[in-house]
C-alpha positions as CSV (number, residue, x, y, z in Angstrom):
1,X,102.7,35.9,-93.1
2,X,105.4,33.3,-90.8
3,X,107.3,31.5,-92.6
4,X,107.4,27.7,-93.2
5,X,108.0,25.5,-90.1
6,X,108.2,21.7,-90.9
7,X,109.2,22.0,-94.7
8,X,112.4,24.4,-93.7
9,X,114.2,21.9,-91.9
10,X,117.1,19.6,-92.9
11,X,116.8,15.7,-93.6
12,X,119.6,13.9,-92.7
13,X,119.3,11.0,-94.9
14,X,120.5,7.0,-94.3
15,X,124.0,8.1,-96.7
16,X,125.2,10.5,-94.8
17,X,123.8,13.1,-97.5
18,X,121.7,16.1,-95.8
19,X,119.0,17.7,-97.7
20,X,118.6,21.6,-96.6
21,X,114.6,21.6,-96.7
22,X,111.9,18.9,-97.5
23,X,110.9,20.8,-100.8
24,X,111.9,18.1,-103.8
25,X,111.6,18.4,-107.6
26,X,110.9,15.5,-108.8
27,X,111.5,14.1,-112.7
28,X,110.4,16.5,-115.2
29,X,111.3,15.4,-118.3
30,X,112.9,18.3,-120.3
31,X,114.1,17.2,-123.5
32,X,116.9,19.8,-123.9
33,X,119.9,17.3,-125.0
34,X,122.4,17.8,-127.7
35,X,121.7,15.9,-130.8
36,X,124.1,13.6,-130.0
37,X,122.3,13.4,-126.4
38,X,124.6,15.0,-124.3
39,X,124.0,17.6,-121.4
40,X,123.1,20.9,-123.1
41,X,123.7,24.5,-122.2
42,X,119.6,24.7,-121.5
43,X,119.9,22.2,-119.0
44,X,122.7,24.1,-117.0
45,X,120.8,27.2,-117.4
46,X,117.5,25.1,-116.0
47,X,119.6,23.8,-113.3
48,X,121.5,26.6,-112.4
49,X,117.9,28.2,-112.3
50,X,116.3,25.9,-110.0
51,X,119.1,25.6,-107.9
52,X,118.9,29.7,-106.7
53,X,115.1,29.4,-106.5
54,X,115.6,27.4,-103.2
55,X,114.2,23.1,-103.1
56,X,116.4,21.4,-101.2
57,X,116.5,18.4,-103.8
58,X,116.5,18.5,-107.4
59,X,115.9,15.4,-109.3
60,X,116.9,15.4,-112.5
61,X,114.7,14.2,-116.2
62,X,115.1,11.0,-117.0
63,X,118.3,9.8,-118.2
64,X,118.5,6.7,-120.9
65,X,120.9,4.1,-120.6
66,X,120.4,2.5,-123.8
67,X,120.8,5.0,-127.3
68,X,118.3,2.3,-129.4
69,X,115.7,2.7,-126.7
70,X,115.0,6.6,-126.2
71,X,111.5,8.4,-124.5
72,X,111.9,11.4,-127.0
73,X,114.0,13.2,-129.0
74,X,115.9,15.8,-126.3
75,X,116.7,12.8,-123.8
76,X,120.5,13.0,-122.1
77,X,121.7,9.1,-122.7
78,X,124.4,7.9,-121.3
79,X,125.7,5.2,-123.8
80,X,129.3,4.9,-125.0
81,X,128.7,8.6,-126.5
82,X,130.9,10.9,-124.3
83,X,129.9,13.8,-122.9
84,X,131.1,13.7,-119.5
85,X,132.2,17.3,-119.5
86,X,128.9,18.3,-120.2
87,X,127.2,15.8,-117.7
88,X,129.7,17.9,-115.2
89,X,129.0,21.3,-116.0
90,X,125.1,20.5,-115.9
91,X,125.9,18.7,-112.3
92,X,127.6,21.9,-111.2
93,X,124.9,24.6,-112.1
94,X,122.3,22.2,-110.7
95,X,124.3,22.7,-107.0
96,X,124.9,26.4,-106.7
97,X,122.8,27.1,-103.9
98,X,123.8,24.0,-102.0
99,X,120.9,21.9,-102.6
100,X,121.4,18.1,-103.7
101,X,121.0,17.0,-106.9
102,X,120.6,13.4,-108.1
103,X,119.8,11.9,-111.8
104,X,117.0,9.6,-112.5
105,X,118.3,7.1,-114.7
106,X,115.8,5.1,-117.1
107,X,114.9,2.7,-119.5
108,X,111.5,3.5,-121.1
109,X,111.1,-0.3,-122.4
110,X,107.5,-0.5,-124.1
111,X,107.4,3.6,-123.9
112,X,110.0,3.9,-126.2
113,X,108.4,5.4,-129.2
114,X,107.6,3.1,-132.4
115,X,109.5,5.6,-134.5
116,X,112.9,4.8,-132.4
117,X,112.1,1.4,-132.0
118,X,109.3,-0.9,-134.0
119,X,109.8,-3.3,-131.1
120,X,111.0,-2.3,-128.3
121,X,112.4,-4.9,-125.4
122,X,110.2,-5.5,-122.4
123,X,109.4,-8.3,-119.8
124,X,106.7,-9.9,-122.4
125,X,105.6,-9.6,-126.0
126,X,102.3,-7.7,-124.8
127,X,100.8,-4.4,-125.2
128,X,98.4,-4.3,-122.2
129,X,98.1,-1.2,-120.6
130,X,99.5,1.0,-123.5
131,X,97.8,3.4,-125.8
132,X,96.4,2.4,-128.8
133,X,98.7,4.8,-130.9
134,X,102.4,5.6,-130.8
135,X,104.0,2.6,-129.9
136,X,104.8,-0.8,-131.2
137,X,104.1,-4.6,-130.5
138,X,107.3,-5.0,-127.5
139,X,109.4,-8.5,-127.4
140,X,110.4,-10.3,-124.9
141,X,114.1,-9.6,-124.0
142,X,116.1,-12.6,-123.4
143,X,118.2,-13.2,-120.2
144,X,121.1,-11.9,-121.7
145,X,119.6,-8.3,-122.7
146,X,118.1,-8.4,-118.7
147,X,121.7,-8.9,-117.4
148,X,123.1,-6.0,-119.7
149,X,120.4,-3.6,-118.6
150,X,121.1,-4.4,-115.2
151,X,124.4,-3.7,-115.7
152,X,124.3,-0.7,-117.6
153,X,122.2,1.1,-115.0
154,X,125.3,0.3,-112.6
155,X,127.7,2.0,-115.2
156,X,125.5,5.1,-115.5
157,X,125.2,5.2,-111.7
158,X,128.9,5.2,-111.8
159,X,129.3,8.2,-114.2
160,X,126.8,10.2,-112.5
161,X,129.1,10.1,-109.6
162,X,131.6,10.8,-111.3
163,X,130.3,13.7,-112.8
164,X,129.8,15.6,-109.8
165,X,125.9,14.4,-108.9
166,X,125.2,13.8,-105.0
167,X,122.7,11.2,-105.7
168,X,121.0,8.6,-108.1
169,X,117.4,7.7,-108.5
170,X,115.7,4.4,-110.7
171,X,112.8,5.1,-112.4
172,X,110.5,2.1,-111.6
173,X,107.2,4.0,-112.0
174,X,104.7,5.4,-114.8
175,X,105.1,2.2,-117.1
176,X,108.7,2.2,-117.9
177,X,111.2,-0.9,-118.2
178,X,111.8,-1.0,-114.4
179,X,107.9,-0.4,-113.8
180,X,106.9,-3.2,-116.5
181,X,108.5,-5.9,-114.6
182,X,106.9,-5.1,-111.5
183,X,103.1,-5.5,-113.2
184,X,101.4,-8.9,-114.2
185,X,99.6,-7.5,-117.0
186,X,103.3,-6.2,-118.7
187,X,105.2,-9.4,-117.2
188,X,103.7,-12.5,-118.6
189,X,107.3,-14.5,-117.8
190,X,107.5,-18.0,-116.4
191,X,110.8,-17.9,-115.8
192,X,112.9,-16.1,-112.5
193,X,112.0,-12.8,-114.0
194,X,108.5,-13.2,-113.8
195,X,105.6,-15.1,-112.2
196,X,105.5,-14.9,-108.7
197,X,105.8,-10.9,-107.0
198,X,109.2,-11.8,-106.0
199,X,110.4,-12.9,-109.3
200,X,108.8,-9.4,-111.0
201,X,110.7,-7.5,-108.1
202,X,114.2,-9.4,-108.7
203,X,114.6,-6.5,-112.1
204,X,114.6,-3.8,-109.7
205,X,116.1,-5.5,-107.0
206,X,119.0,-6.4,-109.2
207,X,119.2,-2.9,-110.5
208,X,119.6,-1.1,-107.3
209,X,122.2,-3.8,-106.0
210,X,123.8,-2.8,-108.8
211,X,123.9,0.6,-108.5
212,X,124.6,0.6,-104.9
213,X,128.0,-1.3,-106.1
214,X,128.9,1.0,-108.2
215,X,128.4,4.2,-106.3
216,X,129.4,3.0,-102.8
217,X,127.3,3.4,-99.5
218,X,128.0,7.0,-98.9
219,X,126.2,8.2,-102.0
220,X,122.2,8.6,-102.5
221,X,120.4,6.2,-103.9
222,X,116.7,5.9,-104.5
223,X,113.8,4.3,-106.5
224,X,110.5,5.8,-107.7
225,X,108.0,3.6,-107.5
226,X,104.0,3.6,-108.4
227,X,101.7,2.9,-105.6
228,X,99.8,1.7,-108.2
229,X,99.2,1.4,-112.2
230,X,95.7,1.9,-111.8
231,X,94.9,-0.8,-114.7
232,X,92.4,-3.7,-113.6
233,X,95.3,-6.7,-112.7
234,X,97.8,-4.9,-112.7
235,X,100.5,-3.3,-110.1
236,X,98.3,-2.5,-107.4
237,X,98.9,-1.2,-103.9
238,X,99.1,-4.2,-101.7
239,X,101.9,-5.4,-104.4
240,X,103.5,-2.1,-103.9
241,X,103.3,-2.7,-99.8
242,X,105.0,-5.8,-100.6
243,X,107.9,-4.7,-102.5
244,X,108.6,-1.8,-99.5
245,X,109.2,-4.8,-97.7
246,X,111.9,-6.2,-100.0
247,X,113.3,-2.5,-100.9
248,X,113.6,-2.5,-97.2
249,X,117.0,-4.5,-97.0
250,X,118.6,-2.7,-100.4
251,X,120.1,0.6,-98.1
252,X,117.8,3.0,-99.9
253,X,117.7,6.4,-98.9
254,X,114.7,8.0,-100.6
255,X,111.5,6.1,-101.7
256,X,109.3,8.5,-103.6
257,X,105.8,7.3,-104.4
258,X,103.6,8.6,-107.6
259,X,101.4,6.2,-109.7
260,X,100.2,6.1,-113.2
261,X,101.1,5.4,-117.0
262,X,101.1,6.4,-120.2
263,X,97.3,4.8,-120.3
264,X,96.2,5.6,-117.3
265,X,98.3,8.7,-116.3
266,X,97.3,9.0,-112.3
267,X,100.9,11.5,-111.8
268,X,99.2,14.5,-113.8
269,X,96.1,14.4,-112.5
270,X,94.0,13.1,-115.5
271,X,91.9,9.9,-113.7
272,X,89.0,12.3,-114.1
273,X,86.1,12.2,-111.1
274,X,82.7,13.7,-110.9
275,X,80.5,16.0,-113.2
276,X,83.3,18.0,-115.2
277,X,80.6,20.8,-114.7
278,X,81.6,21.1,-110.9
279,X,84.7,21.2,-111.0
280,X,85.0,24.1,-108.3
281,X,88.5,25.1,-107.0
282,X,88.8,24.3,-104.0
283,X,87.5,20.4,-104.8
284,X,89.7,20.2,-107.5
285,X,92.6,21.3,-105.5
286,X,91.6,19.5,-102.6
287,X,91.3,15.9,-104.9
288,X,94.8,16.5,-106.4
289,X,96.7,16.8,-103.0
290,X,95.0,13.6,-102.0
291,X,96.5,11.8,-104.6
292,X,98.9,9.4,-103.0
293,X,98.0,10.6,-98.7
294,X,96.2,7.1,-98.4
295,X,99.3,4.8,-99.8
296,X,101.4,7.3,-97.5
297,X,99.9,6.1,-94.3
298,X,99.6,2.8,-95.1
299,X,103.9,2.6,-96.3
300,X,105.0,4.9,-93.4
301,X,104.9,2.4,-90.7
302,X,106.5,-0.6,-92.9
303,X,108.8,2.0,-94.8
304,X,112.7,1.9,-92.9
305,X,113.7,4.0,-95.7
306,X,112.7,7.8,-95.7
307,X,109.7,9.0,-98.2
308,X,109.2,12.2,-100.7
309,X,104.9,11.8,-102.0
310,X,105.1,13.5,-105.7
311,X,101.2,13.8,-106.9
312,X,99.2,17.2,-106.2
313,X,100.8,19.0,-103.0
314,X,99.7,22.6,-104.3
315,X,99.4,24.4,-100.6
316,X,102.1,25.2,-98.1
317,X,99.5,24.0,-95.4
318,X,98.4,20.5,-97.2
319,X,102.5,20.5,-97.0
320,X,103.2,20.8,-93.5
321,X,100.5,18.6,-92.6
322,X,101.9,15.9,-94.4
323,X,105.1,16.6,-92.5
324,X,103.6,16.8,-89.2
325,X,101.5,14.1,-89.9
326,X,104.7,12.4,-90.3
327,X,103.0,10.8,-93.4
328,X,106.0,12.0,-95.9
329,X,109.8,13.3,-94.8
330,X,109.8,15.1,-98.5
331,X,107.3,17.0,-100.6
332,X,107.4,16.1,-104.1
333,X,106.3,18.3,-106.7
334,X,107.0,18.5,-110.7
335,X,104.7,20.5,-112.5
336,X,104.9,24.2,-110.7
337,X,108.7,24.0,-111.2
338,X,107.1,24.7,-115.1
339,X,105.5,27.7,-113.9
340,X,108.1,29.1,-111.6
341,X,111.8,28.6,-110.7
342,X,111.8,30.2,-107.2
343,X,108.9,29.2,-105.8
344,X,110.2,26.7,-103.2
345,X,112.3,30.2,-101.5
346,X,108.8,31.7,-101.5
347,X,107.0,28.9,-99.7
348,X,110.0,29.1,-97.2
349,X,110.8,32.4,-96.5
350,X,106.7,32.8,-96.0
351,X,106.3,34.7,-98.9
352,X,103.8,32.3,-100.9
353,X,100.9,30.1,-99.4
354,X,101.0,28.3,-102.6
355,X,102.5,26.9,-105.3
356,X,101.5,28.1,-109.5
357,X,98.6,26.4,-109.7
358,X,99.2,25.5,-113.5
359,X,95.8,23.3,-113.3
360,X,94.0,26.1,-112.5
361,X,94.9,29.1,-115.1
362,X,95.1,26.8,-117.9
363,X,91.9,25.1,-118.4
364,X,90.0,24.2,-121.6
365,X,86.3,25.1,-122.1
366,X,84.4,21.6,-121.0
367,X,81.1,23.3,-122.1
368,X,82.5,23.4,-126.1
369,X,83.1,19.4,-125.7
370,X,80.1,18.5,-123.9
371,X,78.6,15.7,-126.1
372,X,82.0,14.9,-128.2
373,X,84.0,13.7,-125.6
374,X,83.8,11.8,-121.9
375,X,84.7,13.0,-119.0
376,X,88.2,10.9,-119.0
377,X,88.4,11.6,-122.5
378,X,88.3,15.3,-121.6
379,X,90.1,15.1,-118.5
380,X,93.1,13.4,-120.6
381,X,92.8,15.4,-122.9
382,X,93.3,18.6,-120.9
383,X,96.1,17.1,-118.5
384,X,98.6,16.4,-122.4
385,X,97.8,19.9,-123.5
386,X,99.0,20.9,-119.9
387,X,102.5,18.4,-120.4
388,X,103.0,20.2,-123.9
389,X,102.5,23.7,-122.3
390,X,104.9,23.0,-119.7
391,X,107.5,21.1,-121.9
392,X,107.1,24.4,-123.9
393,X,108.0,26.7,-120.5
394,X,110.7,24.4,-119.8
395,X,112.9,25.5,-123.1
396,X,112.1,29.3,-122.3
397,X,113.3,28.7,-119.4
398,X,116.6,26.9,-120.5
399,X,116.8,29.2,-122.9
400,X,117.1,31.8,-119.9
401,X,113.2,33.4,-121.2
402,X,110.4,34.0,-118.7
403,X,107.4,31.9,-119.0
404,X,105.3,32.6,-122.1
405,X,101.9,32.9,-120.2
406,X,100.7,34.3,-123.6
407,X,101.0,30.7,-125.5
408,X,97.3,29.0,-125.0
409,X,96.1,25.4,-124.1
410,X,94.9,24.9,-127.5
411,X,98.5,26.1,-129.1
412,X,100.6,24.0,-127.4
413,X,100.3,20.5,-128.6
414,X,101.3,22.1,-132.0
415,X,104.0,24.3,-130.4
416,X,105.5,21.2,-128.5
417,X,105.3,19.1,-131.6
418,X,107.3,21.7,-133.5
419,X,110.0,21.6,-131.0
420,X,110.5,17.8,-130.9
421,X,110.3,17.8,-134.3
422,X,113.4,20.3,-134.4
423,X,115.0,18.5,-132.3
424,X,114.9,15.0,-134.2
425,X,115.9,16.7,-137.4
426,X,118.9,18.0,-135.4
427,X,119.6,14.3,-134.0
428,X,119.5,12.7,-137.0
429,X,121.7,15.7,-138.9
430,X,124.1,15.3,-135.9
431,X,124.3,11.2,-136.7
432,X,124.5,11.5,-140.4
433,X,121.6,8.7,-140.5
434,X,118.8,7.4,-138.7
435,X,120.4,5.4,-135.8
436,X,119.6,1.3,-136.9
437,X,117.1,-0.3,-134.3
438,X,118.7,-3.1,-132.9
């Protein structure tokens, strides 16, 4: 077995900033803050994890900017709370090895939760796109609370920097408040936040302006961005073509593409295609690292900002291809860092042809549901029980365990839930009360 060729080499990228390999984690959500949501000694021992197993670029879980509107009940927020010792010690485990690593920083909007917030801000009072349960009707934010937010992703840019992190990423995919603006079914505005494409991209525009003035031009910035939302008029891909355009003046140095929401949830794989019944390995696998190829070939050659795909790379030679195809500079991948912490060394060192293929040893029984659910139902289904077992890997492995390959499928919406329940009782404990909404 040769080791990697294409993968193993360094990207220099538009900053200054060098990443060591093309292997990238992207966001994976881990929940592990204090109550009072600061970096916790799970997420060090994560990091610090992830770090010796050998990607070149670790992108951290989404970090909220805003207490009132929170994803779950383990997010890290930076908010007038403190923690910036933690924030550096978590920085400083996640860079051990030499690799860069850069927090995404977030605002869920209409994905925050109806039990933080009964009505969460968002572009437009409107609920199209989201899921019929767990959240609230959204309001329309005001000007005034769009300037703020703008603002306050600067600030948390600014910490991040100075708490030792090489780079900084916007979440402006998978639905959230960045996301939201971009789509006409979430952004019903007439004003100059709204309406026209250039008036949905002036949020993130904005944003990334300023962020880039608050962390100076010799620092990593990027934006995630969906393709597309896969909803019926909504975000779509000749939009997304559009805003590459614009993006392409803002100094990025790292697009990275996925797609998706809460609803329609294209970044884990749960679209759902064909007869269930044939769902034979190699198609399945082939499917998933098509996800995003298409929307790659089409953004390369209007792209002046290097690109990482997230969405289904699960070979090392669907990898490579992509690289030599010169279709992606980075390799994006989430969930087999769930699975694994030292996979990426394996892939490079030409140990491993492949990456845990989580999708494939942890698969329900379609046969026990044929008749009581759809295929998408199923597929849906399937892909959250997946997200829960993961989530539940990800505190064994913060908690410096090995992965619990014994906990099922079927146990681990219940075992997740369990967690973030703890974790809320701890929160609120920590707070004295339950935080007011605003």
């Amino acid at each position: 077995m040769t080791a990697a060729k294409r993968i193993a080499q360094s990207l220099t990228l538009p900053c200054g900033a060098v990443l060591p390999n093309r292997i990238g984690k992207s966001a994976t959500q881990e929940g592990l803050a204090t109550p009072l949501g600061h970096a916790s000694e799970l997420n060090v021992t994560l990091y610090r994890r992830w770090s010796e197993g050998g990607a070149g670029l670790l992108i951290s879980g989404d970090v909220m900017v805003d207490y009132s509107h929170r994803e779950r009940p383990g997010n890290i927020v930076i908010d007038d709370n403190g923690g910036i010792d933690a924030l550096r010690r978590w920085a400083k485990a996640g860079q051990v090895a030499g690799n860069q690593l850069w927090m995404q920083i977030n605002q869920p909007g209409r994905q925050t939760p109806i039990d933080v917030q009964a009505h969460p801000m968002a572009p437009s009072a409107n609920m199209a796109g989201l899921p019929p349960e767990g959240f609230g009707m959204p309001r329309a934010m005001t000007e005034a609370e769009i300037l703020d937010l703008i603002e306050r992703f600067g600030r948390v840019a600014a910490t991040a920097r100075e708490a030792g992190f090489t780079g900084v990423q916007l979440h402006a995919a998978h639905g959230f408040m960045a996301s939201s603006f971009l789509s006409p079914l979430c952004n019903t505005r007439d004003d100059a936040w709204g309406g026209s494409l250039e008036n949905r991209a002036r949020f993130l525009i904005e944003s990334l302006r300023a962020m880039r003035r608050a962390v100076g031009n010799d620092f990593a910035l990027s934006v995630k961005m969906n393709a597309a939302d896969f909803h019926r008029g909504g975000f779509d891909m000749e939009q997304s073509m559009a805003v590459i355009v614009m993006l392409n003046a803002e100094s990025l140095d790292l697009l990275e593409i996925s797609g998706g929401n809460y609803d329609a949830p294209a970044m884990i794989g749960a679209m759902g295609s064909g007869s269930p019944l044939a769902r034979k390995k190699a198609e399945r696998t082939l499917r998933r690292e098509a996800y995003f190829m298409e929307y790659a070939r089409r953004a390369r050659p209007i792209a002046a900002m290097p690109l990482m795909i997230t969405g289904g790379f699960r070979t090392l030679d669907a990898m490579e291809a992509a690289l030599e195809e010169d279709a992606t500079d980075v390799i994006g991948l989430a969930r087999p860092f769930c699975a694994s912490t030292d996979f990426p060394a394996k892939l490079l060192n030409g140990e491993a042809t492949e990456v845990p293929m989580i999708e494939e040893t942890m698969l329900l029984d379609r046969e026990a549901y044929i008749g009581k659910l759809d295929d998408r139902a199923f597929n849906l289904m399937e892909s959250n029980m997946q997200l829960a077992w993961m989530y539940v890997q990800l505190t064994n492995l913060g908690e410096g365990k090995d992965i619990d390959w014994g906990l099922s499928l079927e146990e681990s919406p219940q075992a997740f839930a369990d967690l973030e329940a703890a974790r809320e009782l701890a929160r609120r404990a920590a707070q004295g009360e339950v935080v007011p909404a605003r």
